[in-house]
mmCIF file of the N, C-alpha and C atoms, coordinates in Angstrom:
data_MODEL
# 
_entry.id   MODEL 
# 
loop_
_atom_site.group_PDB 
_atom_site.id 
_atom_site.type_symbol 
_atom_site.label_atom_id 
_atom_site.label_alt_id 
_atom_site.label_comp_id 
_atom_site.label_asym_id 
_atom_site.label_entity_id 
_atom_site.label_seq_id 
_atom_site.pdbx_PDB_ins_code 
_atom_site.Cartn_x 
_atom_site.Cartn_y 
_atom_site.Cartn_z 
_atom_site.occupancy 
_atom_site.B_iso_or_equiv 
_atom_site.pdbx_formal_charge 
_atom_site.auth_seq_id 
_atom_site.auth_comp_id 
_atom_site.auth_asym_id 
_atom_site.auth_atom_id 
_atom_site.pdbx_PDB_model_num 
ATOM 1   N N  . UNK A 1 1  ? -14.263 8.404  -17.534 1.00 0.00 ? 1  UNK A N  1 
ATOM 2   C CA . UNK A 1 1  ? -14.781 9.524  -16.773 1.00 0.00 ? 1  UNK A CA 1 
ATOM 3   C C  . UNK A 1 1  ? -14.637 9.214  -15.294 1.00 0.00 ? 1  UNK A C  1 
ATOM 4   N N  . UNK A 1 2  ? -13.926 10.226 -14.625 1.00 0.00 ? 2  UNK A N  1 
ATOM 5   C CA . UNK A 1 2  ? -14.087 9.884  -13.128 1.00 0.00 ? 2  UNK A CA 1 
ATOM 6   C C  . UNK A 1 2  ? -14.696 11.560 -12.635 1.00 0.00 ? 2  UNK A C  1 
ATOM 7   N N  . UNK A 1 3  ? -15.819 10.307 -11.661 1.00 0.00 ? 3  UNK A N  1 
ATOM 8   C CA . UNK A 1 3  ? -16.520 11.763 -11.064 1.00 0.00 ? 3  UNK A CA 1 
ATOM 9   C C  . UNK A 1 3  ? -16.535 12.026 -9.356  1.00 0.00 ? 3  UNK A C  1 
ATOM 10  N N  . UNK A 1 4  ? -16.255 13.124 -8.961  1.00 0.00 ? 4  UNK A N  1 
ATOM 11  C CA . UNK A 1 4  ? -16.038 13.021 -7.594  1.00 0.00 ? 4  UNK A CA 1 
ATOM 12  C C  . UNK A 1 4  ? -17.414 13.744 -6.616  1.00 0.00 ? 4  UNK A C  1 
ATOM 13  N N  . UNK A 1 5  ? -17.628 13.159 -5.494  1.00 0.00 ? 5  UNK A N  1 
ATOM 14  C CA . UNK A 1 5  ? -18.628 13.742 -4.920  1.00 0.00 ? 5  UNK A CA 1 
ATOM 15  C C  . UNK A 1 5  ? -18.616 13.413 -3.476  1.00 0.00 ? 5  UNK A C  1 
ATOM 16  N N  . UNK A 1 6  ? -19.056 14.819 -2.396  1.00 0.00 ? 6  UNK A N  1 
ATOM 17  C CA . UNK A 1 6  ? -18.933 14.202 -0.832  1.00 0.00 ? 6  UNK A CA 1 
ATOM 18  C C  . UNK A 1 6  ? -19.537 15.455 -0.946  1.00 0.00 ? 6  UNK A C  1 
ATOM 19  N N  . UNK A 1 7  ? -19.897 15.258 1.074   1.00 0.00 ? 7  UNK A N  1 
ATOM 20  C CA . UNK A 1 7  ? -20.413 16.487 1.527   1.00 0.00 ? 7  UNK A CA 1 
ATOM 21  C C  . UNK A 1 7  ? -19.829 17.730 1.703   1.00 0.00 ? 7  UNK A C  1 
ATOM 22  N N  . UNK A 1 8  ? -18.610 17.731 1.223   1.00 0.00 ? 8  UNK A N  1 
ATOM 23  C CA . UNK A 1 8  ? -17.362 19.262 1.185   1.00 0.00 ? 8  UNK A CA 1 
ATOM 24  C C  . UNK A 1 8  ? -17.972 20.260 0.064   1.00 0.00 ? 8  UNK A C  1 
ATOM 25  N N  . UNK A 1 9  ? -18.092 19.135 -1.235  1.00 0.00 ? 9  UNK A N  1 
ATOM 26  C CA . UNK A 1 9  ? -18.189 20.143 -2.202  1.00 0.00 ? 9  UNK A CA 1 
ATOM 27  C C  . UNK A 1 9  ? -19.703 20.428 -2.807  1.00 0.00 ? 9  UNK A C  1 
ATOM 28  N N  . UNK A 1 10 ? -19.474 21.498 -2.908  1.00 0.00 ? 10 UNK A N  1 
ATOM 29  C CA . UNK A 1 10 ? -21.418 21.841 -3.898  1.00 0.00 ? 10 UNK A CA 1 
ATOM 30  C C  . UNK A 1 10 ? -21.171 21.519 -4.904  1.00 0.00 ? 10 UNK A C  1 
ATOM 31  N N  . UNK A 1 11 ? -21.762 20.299 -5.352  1.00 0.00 ? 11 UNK A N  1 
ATOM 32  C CA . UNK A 1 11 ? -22.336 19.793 -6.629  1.00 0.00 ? 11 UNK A CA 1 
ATOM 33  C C  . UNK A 1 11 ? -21.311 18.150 -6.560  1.00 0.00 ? 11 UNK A C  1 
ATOM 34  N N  . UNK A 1 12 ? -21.302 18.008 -7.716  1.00 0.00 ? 12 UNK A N  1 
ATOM 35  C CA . UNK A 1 12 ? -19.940 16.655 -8.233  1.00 0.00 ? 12 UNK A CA 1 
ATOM 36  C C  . UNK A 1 12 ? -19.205 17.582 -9.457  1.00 0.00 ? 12 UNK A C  1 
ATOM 37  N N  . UNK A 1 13 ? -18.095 17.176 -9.047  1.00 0.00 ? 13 UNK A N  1 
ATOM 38  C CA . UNK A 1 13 ? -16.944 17.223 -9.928  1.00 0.00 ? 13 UNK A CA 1 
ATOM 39  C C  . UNK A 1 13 ? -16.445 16.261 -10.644 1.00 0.00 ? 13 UNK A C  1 
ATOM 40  N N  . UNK A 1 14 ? -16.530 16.443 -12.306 1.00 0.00 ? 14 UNK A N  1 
ATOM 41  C CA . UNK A 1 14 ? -16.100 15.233 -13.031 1.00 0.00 ? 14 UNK A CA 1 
ATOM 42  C C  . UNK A 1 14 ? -14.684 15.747 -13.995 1.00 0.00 ? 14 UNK A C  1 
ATOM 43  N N  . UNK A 1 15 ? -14.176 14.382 -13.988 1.00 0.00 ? 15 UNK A N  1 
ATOM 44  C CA . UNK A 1 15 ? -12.918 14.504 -14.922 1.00 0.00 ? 15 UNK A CA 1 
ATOM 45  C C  . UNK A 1 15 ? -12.230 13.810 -16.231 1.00 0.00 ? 15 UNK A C  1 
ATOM 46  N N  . UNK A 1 16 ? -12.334 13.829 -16.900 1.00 0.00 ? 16 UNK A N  1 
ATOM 47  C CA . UNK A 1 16 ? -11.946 13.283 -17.721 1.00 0.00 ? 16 UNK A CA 1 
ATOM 48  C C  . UNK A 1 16 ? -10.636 12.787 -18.210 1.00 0.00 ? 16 UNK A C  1 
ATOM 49  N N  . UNK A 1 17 ? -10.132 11.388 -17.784 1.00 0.00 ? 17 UNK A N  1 
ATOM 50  C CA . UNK A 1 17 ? -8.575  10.711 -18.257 1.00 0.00 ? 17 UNK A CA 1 
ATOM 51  C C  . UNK A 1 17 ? -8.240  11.469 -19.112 1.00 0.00 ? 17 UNK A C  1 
ATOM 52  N N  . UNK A 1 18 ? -6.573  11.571 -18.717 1.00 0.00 ? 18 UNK A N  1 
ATOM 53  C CA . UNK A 1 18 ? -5.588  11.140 -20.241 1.00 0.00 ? 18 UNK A CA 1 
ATOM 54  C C  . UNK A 1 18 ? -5.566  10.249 -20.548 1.00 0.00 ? 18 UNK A C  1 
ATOM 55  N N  . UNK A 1 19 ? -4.969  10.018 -21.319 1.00 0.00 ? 19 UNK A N  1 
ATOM 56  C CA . UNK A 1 19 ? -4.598  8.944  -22.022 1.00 0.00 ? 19 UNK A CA 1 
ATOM 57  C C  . UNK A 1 19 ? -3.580  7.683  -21.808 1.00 0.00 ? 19 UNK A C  1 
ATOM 58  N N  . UNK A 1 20 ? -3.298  8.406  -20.763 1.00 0.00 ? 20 UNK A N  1 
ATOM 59  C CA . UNK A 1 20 ? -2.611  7.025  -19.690 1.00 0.00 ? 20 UNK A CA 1 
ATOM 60  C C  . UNK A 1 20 ? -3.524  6.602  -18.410 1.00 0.00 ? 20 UNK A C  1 
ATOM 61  N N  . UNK A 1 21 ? -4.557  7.545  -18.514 1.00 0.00 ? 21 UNK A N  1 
ATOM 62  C CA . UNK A 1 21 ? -5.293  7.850  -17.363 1.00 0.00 ? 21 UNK A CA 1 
ATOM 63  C C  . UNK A 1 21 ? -5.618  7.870  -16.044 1.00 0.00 ? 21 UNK A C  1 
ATOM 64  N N  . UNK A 1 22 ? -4.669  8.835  -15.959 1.00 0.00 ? 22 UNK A N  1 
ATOM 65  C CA . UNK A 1 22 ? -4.335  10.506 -15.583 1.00 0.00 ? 22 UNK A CA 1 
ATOM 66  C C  . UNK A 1 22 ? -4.852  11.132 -15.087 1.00 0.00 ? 22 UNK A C  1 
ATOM 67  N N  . UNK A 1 23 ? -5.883  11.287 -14.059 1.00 0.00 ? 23 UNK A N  1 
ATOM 68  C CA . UNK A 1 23 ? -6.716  12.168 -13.981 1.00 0.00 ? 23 UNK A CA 1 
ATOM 69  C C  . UNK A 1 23 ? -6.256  13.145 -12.621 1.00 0.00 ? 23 UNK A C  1 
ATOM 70  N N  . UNK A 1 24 ? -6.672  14.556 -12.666 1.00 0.00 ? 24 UNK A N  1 
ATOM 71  C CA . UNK A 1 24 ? -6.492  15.198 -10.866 1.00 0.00 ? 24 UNK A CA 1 
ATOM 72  C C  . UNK A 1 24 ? -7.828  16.081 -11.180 1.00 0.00 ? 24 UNK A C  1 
ATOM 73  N N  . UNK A 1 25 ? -8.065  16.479 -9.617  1.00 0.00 ? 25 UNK A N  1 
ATOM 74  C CA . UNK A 1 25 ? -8.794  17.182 -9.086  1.00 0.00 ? 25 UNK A CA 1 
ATOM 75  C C  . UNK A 1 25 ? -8.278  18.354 -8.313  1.00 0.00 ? 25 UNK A C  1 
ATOM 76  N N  . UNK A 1 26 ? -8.143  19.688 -8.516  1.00 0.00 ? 26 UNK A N  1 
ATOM 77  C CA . UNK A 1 26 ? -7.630  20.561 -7.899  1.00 0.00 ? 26 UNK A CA 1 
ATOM 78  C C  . UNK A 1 26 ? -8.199  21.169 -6.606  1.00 0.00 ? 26 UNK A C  1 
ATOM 79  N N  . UNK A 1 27 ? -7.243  21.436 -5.497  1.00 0.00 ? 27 UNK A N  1 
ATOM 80  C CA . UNK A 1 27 ? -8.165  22.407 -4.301  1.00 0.00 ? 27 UNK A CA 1 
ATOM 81  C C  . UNK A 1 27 ? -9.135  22.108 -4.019  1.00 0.00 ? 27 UNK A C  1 
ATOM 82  N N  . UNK A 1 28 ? -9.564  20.586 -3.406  1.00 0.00 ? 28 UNK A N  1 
ATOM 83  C CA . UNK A 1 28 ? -10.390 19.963 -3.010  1.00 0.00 ? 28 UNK A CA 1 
ATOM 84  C C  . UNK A 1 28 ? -10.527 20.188 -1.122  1.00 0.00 ? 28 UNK A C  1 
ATOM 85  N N  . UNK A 1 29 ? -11.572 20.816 -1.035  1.00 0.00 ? 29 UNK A N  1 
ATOM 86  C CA . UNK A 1 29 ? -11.384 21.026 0.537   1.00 0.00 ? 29 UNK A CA 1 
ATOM 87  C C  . UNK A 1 29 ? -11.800 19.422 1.283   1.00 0.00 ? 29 UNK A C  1 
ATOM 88  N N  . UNK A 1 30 ? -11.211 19.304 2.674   1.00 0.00 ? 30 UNK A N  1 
ATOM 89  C CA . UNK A 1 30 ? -10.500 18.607 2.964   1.00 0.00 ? 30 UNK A CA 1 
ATOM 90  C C  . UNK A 1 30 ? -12.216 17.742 3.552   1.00 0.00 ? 30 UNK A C  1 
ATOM 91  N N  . UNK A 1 31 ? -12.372 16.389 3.465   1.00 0.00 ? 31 UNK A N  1 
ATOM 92  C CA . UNK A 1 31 ? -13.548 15.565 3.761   1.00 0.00 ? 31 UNK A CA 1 
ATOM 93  C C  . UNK A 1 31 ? -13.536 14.138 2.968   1.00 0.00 ? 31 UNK A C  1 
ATOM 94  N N  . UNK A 1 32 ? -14.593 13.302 3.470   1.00 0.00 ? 32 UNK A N  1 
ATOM 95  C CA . UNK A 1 32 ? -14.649 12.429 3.070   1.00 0.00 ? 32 UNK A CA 1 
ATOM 96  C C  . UNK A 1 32 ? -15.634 12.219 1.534   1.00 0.00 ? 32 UNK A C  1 
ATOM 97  N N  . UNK A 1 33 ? -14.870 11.220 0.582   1.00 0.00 ? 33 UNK A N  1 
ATOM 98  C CA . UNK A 1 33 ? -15.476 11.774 -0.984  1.00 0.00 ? 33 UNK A CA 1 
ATOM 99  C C  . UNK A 1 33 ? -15.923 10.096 -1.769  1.00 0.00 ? 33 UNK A C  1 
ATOM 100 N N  . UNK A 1 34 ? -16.759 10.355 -2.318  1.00 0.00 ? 34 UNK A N  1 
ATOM 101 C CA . UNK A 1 34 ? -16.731 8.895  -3.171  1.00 0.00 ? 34 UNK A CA 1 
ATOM 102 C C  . UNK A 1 34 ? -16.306 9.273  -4.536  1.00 0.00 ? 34 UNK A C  1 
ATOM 103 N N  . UNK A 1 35 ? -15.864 8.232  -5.005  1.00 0.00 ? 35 UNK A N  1 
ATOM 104 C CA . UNK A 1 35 ? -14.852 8.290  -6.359  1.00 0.00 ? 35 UNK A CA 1 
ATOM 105 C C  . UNK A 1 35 ? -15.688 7.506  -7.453  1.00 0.00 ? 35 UNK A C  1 
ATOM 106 N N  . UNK A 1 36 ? -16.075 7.778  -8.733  1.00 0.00 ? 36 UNK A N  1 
ATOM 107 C CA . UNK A 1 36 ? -16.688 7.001  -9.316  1.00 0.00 ? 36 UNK A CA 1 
ATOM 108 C C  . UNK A 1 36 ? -16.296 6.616  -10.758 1.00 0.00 ? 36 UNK A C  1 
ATOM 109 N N  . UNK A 1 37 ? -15.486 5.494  -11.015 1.00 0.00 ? 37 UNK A N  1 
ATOM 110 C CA . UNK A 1 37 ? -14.579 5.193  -12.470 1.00 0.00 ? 37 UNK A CA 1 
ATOM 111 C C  . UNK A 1 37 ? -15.795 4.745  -13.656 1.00 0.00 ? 37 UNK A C  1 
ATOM 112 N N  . UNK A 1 38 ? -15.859 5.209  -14.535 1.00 0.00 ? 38 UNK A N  1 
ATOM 113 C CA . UNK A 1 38 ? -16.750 5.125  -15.458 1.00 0.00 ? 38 UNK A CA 1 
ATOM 114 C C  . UNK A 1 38 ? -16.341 4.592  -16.873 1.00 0.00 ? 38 UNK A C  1 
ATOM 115 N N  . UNK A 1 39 ? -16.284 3.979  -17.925 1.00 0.00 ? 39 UNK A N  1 
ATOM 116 C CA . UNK A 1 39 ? -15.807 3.939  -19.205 1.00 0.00 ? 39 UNK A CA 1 
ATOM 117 C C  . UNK A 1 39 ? -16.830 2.525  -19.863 1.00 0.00 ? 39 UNK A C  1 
ATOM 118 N N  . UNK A 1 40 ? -17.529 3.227  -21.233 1.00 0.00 ? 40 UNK A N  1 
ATOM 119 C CA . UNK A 1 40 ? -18.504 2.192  -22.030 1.00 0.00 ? 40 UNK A CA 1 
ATOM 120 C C  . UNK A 1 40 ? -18.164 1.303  -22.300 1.00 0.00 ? 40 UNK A C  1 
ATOM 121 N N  . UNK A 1 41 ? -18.414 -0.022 -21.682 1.00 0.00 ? 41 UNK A N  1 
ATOM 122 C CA . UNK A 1 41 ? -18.118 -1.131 -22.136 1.00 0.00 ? 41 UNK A CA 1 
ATOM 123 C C  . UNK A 1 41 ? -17.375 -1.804 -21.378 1.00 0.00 ? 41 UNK A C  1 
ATOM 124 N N  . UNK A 1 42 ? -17.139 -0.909 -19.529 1.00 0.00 ? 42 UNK A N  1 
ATOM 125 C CA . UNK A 1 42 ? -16.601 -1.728 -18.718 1.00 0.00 ? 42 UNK A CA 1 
ATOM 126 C C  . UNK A 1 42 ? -17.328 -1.458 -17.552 1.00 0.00 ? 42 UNK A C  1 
ATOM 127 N N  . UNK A 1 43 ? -17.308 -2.264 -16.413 1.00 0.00 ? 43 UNK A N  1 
ATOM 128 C CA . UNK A 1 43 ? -18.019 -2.723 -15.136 1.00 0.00 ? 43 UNK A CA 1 
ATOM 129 C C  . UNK A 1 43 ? -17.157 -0.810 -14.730 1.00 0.00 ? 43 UNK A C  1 
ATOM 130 N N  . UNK A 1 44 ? -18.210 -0.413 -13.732 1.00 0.00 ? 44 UNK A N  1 
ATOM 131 C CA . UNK A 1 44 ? -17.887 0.886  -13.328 1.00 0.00 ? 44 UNK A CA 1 
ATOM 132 C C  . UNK A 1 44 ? -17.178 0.122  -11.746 1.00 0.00 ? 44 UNK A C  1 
ATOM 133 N N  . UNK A 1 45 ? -16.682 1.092  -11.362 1.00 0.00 ? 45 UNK A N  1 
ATOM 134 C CA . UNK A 1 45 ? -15.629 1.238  -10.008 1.00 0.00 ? 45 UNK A CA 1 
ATOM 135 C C  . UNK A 1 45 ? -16.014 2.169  -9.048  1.00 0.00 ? 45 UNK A C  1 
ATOM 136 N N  . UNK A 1 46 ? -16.313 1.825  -8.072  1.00 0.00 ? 46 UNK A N  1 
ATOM 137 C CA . UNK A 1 46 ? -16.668 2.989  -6.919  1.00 0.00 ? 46 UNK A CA 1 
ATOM 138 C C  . UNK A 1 46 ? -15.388 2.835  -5.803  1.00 0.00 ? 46 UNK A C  1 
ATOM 139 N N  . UNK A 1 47 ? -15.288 3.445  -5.536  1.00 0.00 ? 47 UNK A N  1 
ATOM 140 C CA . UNK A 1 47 ? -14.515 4.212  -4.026  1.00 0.00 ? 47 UNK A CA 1 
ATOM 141 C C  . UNK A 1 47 ? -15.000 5.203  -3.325  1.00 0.00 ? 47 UNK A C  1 
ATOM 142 N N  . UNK A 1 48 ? -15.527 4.658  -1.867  1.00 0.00 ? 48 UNK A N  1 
ATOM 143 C CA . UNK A 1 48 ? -16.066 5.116  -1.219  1.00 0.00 ? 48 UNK A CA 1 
ATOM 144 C C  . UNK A 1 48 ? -15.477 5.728  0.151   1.00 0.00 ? 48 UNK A C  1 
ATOM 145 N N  . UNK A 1 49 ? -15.510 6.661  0.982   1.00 0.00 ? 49 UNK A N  1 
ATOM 146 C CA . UNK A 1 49 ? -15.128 7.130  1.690   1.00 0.00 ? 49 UNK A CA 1 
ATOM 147 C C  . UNK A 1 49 ? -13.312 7.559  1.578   1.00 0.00 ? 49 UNK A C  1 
ATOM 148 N N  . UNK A 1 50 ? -13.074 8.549  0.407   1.00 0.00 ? 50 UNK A N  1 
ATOM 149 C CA . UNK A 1 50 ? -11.548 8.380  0.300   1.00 0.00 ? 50 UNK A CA 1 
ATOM 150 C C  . UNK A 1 50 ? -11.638 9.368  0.780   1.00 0.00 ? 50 UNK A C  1 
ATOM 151 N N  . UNK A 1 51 ? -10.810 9.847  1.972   1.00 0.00 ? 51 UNK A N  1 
ATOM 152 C CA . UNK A 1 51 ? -10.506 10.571 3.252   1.00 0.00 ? 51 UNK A CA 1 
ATOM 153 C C  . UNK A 1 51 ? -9.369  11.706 2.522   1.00 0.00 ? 51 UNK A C  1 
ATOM 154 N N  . UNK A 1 52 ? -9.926  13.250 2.248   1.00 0.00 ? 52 UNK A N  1 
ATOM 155 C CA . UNK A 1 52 ? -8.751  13.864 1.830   1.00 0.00 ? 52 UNK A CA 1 
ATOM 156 C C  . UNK A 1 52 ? -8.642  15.006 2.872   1.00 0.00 ? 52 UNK A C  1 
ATOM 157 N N  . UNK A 1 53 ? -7.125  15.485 3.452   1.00 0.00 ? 53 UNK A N  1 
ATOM 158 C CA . UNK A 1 53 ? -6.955  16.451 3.911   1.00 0.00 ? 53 UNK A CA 1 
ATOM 159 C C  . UNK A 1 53 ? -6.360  17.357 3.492   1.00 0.00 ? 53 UNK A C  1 
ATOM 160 N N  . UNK A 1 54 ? -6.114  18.523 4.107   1.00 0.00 ? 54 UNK A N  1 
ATOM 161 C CA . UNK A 1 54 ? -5.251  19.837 3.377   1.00 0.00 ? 54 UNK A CA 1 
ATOM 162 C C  . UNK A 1 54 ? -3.861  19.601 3.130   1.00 0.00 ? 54 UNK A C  1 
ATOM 163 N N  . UNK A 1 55 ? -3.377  19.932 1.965   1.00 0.00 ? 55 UNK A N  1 
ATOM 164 C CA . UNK A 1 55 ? -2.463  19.892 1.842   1.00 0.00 ? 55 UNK A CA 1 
ATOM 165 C C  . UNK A 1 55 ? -2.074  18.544 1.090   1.00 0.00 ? 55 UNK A C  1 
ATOM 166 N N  . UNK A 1 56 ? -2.387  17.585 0.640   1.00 0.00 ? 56 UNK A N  1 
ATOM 167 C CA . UNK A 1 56 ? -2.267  15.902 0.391   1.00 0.00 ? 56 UNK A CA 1 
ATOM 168 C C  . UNK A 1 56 ? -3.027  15.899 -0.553  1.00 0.00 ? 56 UNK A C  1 
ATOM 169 N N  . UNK A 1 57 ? -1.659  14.720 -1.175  1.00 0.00 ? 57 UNK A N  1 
ATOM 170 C CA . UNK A 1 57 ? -2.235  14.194 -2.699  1.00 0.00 ? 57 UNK A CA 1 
ATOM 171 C C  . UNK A 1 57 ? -2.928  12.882 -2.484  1.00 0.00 ? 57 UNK A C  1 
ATOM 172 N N  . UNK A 1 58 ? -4.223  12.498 -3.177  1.00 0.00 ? 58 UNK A N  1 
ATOM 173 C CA . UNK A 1 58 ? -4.125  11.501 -3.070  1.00 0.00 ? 58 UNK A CA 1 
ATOM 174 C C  . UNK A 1 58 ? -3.898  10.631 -4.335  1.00 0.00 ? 58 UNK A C  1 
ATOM 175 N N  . UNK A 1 59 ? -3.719  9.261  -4.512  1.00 0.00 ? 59 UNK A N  1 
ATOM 176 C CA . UNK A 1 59 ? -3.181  8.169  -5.545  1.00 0.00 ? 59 UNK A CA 1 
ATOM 177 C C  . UNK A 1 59 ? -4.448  7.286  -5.907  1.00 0.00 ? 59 UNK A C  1 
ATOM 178 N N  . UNK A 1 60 ? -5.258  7.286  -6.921  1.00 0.00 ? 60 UNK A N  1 
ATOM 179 C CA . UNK A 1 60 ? -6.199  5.939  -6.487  1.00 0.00 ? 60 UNK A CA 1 
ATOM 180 C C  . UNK A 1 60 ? -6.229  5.558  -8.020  1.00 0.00 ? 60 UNK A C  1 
ATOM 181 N N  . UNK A 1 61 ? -5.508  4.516  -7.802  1.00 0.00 ? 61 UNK A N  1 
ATOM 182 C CA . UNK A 1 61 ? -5.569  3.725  -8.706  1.00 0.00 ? 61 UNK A CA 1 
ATOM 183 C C  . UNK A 1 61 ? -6.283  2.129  -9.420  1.00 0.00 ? 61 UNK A C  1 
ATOM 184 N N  . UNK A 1 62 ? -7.464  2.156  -9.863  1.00 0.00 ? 62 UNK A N  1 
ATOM 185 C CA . UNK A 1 62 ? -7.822  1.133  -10.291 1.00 0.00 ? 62 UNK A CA 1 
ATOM 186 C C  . UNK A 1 62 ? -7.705  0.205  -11.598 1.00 0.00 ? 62 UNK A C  1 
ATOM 187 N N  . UNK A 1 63 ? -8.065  -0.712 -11.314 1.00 0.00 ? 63 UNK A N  1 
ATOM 188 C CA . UNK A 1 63 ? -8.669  -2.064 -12.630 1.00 0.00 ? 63 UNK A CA 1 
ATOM 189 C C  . UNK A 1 63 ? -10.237 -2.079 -13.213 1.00 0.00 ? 63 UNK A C  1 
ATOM 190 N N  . UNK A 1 64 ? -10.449 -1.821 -14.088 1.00 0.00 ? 64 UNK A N  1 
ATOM 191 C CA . UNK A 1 64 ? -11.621 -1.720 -14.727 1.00 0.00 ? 64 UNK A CA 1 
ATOM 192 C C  . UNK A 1 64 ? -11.604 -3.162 -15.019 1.00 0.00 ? 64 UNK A C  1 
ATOM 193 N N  . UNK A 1 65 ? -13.351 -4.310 -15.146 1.00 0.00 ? 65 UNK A N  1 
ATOM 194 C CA . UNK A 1 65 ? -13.036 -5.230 -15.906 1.00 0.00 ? 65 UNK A CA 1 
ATOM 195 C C  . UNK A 1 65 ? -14.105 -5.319 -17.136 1.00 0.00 ? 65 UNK A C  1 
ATOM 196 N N  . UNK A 1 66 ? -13.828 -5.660 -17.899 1.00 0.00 ? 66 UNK A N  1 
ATOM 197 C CA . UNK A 1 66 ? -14.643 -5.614 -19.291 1.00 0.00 ? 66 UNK A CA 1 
ATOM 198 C C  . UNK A 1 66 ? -16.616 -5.855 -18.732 1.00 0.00 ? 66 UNK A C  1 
ATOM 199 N N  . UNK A 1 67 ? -17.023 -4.986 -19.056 1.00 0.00 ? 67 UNK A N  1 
ATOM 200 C CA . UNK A 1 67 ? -18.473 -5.538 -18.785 1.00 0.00 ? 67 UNK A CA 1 
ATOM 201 C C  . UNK A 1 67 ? -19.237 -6.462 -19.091 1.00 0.00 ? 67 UNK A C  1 
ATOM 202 N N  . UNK A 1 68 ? -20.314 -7.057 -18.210 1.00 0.00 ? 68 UNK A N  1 
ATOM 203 C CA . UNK A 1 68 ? -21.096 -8.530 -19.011 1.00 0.00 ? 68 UNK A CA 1 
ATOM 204 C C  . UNK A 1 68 ? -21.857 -7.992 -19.961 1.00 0.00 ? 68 UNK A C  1 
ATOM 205 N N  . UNK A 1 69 ? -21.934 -8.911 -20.961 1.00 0.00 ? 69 UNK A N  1 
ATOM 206 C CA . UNK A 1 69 ? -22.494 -8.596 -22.170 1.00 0.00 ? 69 UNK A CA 1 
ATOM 207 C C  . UNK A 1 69 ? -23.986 -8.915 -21.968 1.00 0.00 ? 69 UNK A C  1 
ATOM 208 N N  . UNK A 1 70 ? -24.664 -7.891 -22.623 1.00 0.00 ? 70 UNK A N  1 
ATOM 209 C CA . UNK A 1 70 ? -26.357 -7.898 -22.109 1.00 0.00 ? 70 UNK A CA 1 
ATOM 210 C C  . UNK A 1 70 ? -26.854 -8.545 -23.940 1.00 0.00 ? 70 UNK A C  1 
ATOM 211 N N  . UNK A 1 71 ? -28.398 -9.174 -23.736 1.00 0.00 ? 71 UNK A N  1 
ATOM 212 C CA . UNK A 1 71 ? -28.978 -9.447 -24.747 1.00 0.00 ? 71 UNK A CA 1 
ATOM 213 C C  . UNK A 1 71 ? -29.991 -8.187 -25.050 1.00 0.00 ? 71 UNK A C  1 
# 
């Protein structure tokens, strides 16, 4: 699950991978956004301040790493 959120948009926007995972966000007006990589059973991923303007794709690609195992 990746979920997106900044002061541009009302509310958060979440997305759900393909299966290569894949994910976009459409017609995102243009501001600064935090990115949040999610999946059970691994350490989550933040990205913070990813800077989008009009017109531009952006690429963000991460590494998930297996999560610590709790008792």
């Amino acid at each position: 699950t990746v979920t997106l959120s900044g002061a541009s948009l009302m509310g958060v926007q979440t997305s759900i991978t393909a299966e290569t995972g894949a994910y976009r966000f459409i017609a995102l007006p243009p501001g600064d956004y935090k990115v949040v990589f999610e999946l059970p059973g691994f350490s989550s991923v933040v990205r913070e301040g990813v800077r989008i303007t009009g017109n531009f794709t952006a690429t963000i690609n991460v590494q998930m790493g297996v999560a610590a195992l709790e008792e």
